[in-house]
N, C-alpha and C positions, 0 to 999 in steps of 0.2 A: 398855461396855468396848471400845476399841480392838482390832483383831484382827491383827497385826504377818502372820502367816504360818499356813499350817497344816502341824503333822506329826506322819506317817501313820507308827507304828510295829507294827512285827512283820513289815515284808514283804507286808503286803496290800491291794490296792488299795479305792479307795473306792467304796463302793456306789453303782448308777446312782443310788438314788434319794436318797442323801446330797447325790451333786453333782449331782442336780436344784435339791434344797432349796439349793445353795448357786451357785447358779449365779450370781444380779445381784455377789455379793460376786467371783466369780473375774471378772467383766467389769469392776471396777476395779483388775485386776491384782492381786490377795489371791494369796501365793506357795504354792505344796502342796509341800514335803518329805515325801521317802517313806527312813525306815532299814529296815534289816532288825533291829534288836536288840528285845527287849520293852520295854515301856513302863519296867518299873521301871530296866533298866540305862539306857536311853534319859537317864530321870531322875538319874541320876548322873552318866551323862556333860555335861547339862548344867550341873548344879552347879558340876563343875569346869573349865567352858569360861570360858577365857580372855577377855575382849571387848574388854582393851584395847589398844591397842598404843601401845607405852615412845616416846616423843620421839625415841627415839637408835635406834629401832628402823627404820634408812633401807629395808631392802632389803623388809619390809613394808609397810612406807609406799608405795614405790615402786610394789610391783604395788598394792594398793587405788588408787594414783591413773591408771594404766597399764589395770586392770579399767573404775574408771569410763567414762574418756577414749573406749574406744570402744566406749561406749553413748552415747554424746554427740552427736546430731545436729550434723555440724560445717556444716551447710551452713544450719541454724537460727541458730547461731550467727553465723555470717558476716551473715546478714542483720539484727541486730540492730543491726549497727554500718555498715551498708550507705549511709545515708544522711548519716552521721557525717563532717562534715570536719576533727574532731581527729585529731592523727595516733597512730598505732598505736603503743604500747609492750608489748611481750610481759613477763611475768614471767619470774625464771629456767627453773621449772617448764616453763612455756608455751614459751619459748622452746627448752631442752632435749628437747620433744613436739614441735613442727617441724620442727627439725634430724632428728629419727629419722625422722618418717614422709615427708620429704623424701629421704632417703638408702635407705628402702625403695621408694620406687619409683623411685630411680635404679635401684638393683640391681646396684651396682658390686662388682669386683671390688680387692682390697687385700693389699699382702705387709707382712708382718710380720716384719722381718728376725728380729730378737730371739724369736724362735720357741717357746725354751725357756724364758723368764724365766717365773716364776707368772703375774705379772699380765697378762704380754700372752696366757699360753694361759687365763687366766680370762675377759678381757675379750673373745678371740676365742668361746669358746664362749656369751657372752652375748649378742654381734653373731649367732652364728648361731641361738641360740636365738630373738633376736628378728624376724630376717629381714632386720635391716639392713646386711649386707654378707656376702659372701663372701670369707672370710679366709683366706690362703695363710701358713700359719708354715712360715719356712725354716729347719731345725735337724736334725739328729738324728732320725730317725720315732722308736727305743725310747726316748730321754732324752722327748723334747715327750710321749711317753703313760705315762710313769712320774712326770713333773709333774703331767699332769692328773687321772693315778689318784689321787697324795698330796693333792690337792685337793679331792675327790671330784665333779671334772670330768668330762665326757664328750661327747669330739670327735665329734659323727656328722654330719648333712646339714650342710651350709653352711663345713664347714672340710677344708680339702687341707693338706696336710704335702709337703714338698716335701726332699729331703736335697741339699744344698750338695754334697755327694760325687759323686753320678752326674750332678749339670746342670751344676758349676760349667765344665768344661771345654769346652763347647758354649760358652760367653760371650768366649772368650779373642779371637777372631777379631774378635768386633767392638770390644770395648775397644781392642784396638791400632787400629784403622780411627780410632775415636774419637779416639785422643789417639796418633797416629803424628807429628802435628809437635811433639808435646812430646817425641819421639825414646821413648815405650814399645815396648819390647819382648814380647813371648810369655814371658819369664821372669818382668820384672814385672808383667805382667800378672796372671799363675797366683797371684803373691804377693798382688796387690790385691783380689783376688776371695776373696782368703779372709774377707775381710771382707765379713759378711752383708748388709751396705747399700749397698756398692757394687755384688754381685749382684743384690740388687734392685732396685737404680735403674735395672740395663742390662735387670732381666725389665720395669720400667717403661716404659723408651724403645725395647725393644721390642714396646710398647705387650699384653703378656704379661695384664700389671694393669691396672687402671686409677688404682693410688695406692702411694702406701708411707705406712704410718706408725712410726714409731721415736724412741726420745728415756726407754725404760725402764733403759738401762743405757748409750746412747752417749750423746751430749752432744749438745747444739746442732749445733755449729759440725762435726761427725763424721757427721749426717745429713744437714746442709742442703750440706757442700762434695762428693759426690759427683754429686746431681744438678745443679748448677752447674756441675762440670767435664762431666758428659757429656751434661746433656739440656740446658742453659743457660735462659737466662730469655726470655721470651719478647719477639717483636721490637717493640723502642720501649718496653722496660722494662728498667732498670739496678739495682733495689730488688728484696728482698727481704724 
């Protein structure tokens, strides 16, 4: 018979001379669980242990393949296809685990104008959970943690809140600098900064962030024409 694992119930460790007897089997990696429950509840709790997981069930899915991935000797892997002159096609998947573990060792920093919407304070705390950015939501501090409470979210290491209220007026000075031959003023200025992507485009261009992302509640052409008016595209490029 197959020996999948071993588990050690009641809380007590295994005897020297059990894991004498079983030592060649723990040298091909044979797993030891240790519960604290008795054997017999032990044995109910496995009766009713779930083992599978539903198709439609992504965000378990997700971590079993995110657990695998790094146990994965990726530097094994690289070398299998090392010699390989076909060219490389990533899977979604694969491609999806690049992008992230690429963007964790940038270790950038990102504002989030939309601050308070669910999904951009869900999506920030899962960026911080995973380490892949440091997300700045500009909004409200009590509204953005009354979101994440209904959520049952929870902003800690990797996310800054930032309120539009006490920085927006630190901004005014250079916006007019920015677009003073388009004849702005200090009054419009104050007015265009209420707008949270304009804000951040100016904490962007002063290089504050390293990115924005937005596009949960403003549109296309309401994120892309602030940094075009003030940070512009870059020189010997007319496309965006």
């Amino acid at each position: 018979v197959e020996i999948g694992a071993l588990l050690l119930t009641g809380g007590y460790e295994m005897d020297a001379r059990i894991s004498k007897l079983c030592e060649r089997a723990f040298a091909t990696g044979l797993p030891v669980f240790m519960v604290n429950t008795n054997t017999w509840q032990t044995s109910l709790s496995l009766q009713s242990f779930n083992l599978e997981v539903p198709v439609d069930d992504h965000e378990r899915i997700e971590k079993v393949q995110e657990y695998v991935a790094n146990y994965i000797n990726a530097d094994w892997i690289e070398s299998l296809t090392a010699t390989s002159e076909r060219s490389r096609r990533l899977s979604p998947p694969a491609f999806r685990y690049q992008l992230t573990e690429l963007a964790r060792k940038a270790g950038k920093r990102i504002v989030l104008p939309e601050g308070d919407e669910p999904r951009t304070v869900k999506a920030a705390a899962i960026c911080a959970e995973r380490g892949i950015a440091t997300c700045v939501l500009l909004g409200n501090p009590a509204e953005i943690n009354r979101v994440a409470a209904s959520q049952g979210v929870e902003l800690g290491a990797g996310i800054e809140i930032v309120d539009p209220e006490v920085v927006r007026e630190s901004y005014v000075g250079r916006l007019v600098e920015l677009r003073k031959n388009k004849g702005m003023t200090e009054t419009v200025a104050r007015e265009q900064l209420e707008d949270n992507v304009v804000l951040g485009t100016l904490m962007l261009e002063q290089d504050e962030v390293d990115g924005l992302v937005s596009g949960a509640v403003h549109t296309t052409a309401n994120t892309i024409r602030p940094p075009l008016q003030l940070i512009k595209t870059a020189p010997g490029s007319s496309l965006v």
